[in-house]
C-alpha positions as CSV (number, residue, x, y, z in Angstrom):
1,X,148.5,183.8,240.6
2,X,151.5,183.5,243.1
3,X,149.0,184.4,245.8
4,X,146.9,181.2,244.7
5,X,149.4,178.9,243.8
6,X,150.5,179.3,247.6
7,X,147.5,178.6,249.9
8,X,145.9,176.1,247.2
9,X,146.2,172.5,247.8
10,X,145.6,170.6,244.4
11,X,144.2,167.5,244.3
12,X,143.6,165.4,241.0
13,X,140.1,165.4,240.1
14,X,138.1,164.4,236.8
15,X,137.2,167.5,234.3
16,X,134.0,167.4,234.8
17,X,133.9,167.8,238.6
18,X,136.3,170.8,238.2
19,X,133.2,172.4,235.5
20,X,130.7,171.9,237.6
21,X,133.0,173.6,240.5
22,X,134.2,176.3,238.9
23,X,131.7,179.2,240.8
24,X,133.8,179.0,243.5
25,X,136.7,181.3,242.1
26,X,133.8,182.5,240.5
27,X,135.0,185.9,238.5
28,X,136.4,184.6,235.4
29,X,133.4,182.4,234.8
30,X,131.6,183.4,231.7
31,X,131.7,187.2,233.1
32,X,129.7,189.9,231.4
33,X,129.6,190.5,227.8
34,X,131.0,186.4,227.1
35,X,129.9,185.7,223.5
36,X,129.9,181.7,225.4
37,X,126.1,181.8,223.8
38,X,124.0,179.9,221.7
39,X,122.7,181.6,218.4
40,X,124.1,184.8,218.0
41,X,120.8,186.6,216.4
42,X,117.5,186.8,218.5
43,X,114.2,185.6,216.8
44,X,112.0,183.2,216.9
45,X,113.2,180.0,218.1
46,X,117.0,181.2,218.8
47,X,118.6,180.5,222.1
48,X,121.3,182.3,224.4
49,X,123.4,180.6,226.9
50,X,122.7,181.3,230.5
51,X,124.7,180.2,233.5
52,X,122.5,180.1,236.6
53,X,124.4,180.4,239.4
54,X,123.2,178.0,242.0
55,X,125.2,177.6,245.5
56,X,126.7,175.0,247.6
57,X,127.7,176.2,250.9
58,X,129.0,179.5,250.8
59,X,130.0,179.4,247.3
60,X,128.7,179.5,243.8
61,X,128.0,176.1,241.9
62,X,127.0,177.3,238.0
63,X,125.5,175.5,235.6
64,X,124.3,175.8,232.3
65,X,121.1,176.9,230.6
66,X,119.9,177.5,227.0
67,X,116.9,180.1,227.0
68,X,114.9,182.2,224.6
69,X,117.1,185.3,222.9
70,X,113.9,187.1,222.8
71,X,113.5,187.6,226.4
72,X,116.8,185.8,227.8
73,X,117.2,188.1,231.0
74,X,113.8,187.5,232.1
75,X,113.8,183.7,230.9
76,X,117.6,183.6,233.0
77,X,116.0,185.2,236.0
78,X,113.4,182.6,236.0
79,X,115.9,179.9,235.7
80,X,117.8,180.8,238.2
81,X,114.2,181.2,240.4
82,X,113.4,177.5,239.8
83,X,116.7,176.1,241.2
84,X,115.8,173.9,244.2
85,X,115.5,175.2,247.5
86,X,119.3,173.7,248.9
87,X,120.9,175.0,246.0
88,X,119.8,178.5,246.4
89,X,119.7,181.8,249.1
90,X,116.6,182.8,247.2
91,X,113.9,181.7,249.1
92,X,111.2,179.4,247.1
93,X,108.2,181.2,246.0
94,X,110.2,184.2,244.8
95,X,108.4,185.5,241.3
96,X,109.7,187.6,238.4
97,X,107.8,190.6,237.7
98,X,109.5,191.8,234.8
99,X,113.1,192.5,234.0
100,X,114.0,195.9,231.8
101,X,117.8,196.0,230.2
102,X,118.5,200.0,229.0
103,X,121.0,200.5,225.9
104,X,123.8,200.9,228.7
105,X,123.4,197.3,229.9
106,X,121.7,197.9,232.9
107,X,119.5,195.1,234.1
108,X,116.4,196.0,236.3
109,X,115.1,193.1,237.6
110,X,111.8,193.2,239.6
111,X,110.7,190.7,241.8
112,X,107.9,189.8,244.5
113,X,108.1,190.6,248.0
114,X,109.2,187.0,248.8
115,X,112.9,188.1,247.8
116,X,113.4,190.2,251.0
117,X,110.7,187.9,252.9
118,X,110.8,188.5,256.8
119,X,114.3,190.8,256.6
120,X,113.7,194.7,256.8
121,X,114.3,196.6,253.6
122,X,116.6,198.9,255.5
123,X,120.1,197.6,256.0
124,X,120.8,199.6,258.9
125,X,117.7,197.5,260.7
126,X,119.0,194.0,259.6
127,X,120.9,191.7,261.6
128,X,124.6,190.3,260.7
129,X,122.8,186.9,258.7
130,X,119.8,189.1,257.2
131,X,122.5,191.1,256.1
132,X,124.5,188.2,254.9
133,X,121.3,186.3,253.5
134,X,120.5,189.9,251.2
135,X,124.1,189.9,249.7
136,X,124.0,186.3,248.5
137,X,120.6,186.9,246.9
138,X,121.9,189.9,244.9
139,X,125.4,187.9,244.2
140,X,123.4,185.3,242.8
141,X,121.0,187.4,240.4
142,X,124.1,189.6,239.6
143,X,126.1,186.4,238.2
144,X,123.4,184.7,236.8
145,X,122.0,188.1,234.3
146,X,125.4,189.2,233.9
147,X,126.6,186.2,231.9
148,X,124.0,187.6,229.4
149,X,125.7,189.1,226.1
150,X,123.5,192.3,227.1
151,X,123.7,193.2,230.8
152,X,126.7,194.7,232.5
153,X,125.1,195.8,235.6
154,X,121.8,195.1,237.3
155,X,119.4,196.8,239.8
156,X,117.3,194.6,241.9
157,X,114.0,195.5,243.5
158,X,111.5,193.2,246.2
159,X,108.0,194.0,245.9
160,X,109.0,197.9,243.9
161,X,111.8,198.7,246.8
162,X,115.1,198.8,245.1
163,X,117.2,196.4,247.0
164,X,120.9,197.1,245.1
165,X,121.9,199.2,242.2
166,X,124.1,199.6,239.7
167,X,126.1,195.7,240.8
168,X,128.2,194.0,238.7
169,X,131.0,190.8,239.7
170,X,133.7,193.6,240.5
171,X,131.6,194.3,243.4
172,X,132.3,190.4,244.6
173,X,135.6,190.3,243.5
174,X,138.5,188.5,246.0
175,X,140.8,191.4,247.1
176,X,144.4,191.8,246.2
177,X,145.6,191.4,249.3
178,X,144.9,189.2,252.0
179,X,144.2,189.8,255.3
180,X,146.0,188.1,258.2
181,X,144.6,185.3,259.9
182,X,142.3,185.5,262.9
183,X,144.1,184.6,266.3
184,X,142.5,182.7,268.8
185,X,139.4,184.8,269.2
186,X,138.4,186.7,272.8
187,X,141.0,185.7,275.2
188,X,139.1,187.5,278.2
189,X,137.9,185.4,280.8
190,X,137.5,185.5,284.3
191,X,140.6,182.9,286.8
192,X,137.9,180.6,288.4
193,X,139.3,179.1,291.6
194,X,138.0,175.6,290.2
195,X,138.8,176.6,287.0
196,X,141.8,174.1,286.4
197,X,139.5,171.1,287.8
198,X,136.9,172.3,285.8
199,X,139.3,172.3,282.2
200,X,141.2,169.6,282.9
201,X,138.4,167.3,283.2
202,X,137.4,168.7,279.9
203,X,140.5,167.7,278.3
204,X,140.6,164.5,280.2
205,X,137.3,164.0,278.0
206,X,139.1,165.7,274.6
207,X,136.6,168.8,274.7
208,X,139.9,171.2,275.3
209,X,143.5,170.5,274.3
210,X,146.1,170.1,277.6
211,X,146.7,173.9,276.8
212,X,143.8,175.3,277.3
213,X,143.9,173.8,280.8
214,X,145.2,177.6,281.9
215,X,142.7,178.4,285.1
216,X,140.9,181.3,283.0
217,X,137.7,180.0,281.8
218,X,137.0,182.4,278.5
219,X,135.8,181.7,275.2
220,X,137.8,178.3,274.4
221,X,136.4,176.6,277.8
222,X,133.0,177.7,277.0
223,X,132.8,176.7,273.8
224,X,134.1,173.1,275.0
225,X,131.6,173.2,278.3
226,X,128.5,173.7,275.1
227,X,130.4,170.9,273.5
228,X,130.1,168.6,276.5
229,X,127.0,170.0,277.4
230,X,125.3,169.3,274.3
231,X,127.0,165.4,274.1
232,X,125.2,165.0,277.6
233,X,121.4,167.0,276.6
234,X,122.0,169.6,278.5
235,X,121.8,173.2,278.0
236,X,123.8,174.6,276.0
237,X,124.8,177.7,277.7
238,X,128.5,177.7,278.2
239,X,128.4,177.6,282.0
240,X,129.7,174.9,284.3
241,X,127.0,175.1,286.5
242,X,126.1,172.2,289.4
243,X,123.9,170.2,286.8
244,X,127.1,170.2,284.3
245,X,129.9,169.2,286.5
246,X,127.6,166.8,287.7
247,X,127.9,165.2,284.6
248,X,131.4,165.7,284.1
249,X,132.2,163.3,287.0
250,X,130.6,160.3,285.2
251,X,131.3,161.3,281.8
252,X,132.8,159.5,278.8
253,X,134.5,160.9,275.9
254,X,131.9,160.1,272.8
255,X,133.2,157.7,270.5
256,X,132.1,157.9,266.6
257,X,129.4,156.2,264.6
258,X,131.6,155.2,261.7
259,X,134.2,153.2,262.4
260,X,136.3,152.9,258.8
261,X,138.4,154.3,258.1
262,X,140.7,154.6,261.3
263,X,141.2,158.5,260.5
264,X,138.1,160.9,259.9
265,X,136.3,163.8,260.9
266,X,132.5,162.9,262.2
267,X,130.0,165.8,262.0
268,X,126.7,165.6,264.1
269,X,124.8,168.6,262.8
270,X,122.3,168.1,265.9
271,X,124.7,168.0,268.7
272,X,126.2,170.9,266.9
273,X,129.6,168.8,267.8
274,X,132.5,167.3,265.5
275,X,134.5,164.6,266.4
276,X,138.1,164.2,265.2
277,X,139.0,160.5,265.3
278,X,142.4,158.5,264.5
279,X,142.7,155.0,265.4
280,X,139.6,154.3,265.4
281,X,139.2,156.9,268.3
282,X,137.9,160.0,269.7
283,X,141.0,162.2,269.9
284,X,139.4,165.5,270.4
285,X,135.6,167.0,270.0
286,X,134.9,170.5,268.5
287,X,131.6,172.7,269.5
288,X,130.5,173.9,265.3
289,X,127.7,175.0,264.1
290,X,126.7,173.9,260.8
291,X,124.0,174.9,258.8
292,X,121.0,176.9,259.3
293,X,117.3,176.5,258.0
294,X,117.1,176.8,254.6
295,X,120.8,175.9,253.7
296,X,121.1,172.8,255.7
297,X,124.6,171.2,255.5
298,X,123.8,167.9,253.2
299,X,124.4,164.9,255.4
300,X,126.7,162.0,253.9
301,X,130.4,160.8,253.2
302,X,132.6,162.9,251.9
303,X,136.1,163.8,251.6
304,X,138.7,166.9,252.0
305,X,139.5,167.8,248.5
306,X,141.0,171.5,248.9
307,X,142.4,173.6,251.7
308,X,143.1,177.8,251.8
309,X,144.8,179.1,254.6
310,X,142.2,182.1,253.3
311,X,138.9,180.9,251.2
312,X,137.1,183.9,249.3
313,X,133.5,183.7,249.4
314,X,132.0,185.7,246.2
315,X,128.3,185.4,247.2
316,X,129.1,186.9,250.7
317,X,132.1,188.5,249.6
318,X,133.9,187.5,252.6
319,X,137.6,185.4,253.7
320,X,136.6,182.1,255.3
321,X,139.7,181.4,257.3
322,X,141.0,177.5,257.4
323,X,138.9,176.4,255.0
324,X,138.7,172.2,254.5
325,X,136.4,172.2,251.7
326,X,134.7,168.2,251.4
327,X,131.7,168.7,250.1
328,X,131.3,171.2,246.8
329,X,131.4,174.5,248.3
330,X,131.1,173.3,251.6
331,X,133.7,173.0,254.2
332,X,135.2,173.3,257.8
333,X,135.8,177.1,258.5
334,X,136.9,179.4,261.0
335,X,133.8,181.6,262.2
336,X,133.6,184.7,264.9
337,X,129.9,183.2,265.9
338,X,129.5,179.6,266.4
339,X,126.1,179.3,268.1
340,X,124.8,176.4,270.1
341,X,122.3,175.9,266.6
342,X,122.6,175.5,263.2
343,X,123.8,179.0,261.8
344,X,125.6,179.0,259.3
345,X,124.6,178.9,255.1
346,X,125.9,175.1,254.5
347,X,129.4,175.3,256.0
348,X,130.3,174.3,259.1
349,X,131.6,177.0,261.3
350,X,134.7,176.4,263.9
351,X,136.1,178.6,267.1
352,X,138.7,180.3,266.3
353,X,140.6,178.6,269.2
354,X,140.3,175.4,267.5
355,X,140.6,176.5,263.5
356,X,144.0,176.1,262.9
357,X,143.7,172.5,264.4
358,X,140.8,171.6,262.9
359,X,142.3,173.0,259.5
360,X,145.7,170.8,260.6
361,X,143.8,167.5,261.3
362,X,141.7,167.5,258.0
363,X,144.8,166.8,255.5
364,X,143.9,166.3,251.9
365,X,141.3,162.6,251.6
366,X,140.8,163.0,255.4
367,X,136.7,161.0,255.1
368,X,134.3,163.8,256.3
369,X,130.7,161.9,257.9
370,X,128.0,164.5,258.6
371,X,125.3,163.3,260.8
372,X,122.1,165.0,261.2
């Protein structure tokens, strides 16, 4: 609890918002073998308590479901099936074959083919987000059928190809120990003889703090030349080619959309930019990436409520570094990949380079505006 009570920000908020929130810590919540049910014998017309774990961001948003004692893990699996599609890594059209529970507890849960979809059955063939995508899947039926009375552990299978066996919310837990924080991400880079023009016109324009204005033109610059590049429709490539410092000699610095209050962070999930405003103005823009089809970040006005030096993600279980959480289980985060596209599953994903100052500027009630 010490290790909590140290990177957690609290911030008042009414008892029912922290209910509906409480996936995101997630393994204390109703865990397996809770007697937090309905009736207590099965038969006709008795009920057990289910909570299906839907999602919001990168983290789990549970909520509660009476269904038939008789058959509650197959009746909880197809809750949890019928959760709309931005609340969910499932993907939509995703059927229940059956579901088996042996006298141990184990849950076998078959499902259609539309579980896996497009992603290979064999991890060692997926890509990082396939990967990714698989694990929040599992995560979610693993929570969902182990807040059943009778399932400890569950199997899952896509279209009769076992997918995960033997998982149960230890296997999601947040470690005991913390790992440091990132640095500033790849530092190589090659010492351009323009390279000081080309970075301090970038910072002229807020796309790189004065001290990244260095000569080498590595990670940080490129991320801010897809920054500008993107604000000016260009491609988004990274490179300051002739067409790009073209447009860097006429440039502006965007200014934001919203205009109250004088402090806030302005997300444009298209230009894959955010702007940090104070004043009323532009003070620096960020290249992010926010998210990806399927678990689009939810545009709207919003708020920083919590802040974790390190955020645990249970359905990934992964750290999110300098996470500004505004939305649910949604928030600002460092990422190793920010794209030039929306990537990410809800969140929006930061450079390393520019985390920690992201993570500094977004203080507790900062507004958050997400544009598509």
């Amino acid at each position: 609890m010490a290790v909590l009570a140290r990177r957690f920000i609290p911030l008042l908020v009414t008892s029912a918002f922290l209910i509906s929130f409480a996936g995101c810590g997630s393994s204390g919540d109703g865990g397996s073998g809770s007697d937090d049910s309905g009736s207590g014998t099965a038969g006709s017309g008795s009920t057990e308590q289910v909570k299906v774990f839907s999602t919001e961001g990168e983290q789990f948003d549970p909520v509660k479901k009476e269904v038939p004692a008789e058959n509650a893990p197959e009746a909880a699996t197809k809750a949890l099936l019928e959760v709309p599609a931005e609340r969910t890594y499932i993907p939509q059209g995703t059927e229940v074959k059956d579901v088996q529970v042996t006298g141990d507890g184990e849950a076998t849960v078959n499902l259609s083919d539309d579980f896996l979809g497009d992603i290979p059955a064999d991890p060692a063939k997926r890509t990082r987000r396939e990967n990714e995508a698989v694990e929040g899947r599992v995560a979610q039926v693993t929570y969902t059928l182990t807040s059943l009375k009778t399932v400890n552990h569950v199997k899952v299978k896509s279209g009769g190809l076992t997918i995960a066996s033997n998982k149960d919310r230890q296997d999601f837990q947040e470690p005991k120990k913390e790992p440091p924080l990132p640095g500033k991400g790849e530092q190589y880079g090659t010492r351009d003889s323009g390279g000081i023009q080309l970075q301090q016109k970038l910072a002229d324009l807020k796309y790189l703090p004065q001290s990244g204005v260095d000569g080498v033109v590595g990670y940080q610059t490129q991320q801010a030349v897809m920054a500008f590049q993107s604000v000016e429709g260009l491609t988004r490539d990274g490179v300051a080619g002739p067409m790009t410092k073209a447009a860097l000699a006429t440039a502006r610095t965007p200014q934001p959309s919203a205009k109250r209050p004088k402090r806030l962070m302005e997300v444009r999930i298209g230009k894959g930019i955010l702007l940090l405003v104070r004043g009323g103005r532009t003070v620096r823009v960020v290249h992010v990436s926010a998210g990806g089809p399927g678990t689009e970040t939810p545009t709207g006005r919003y708020q920083v409520f919590r802040k974790e030096l390190q955020s645990w993600s249970v359905p990934f279980s992964t750290w999110l570094p300098y996470a500004s959480y505004f939305n649910n289980g949604i928030a600002f985060h460092e990422y190793p990949d920010v794209p030039p596209y929306p990537a990410s599953h809800g969140c929006v994903r930061v450079p390393a380079p520019e985390a920690p100052m992201v993570y500094r500027f977004a203080r507790m009630g900062t507004t958050v505006v997400v544009r598509s």
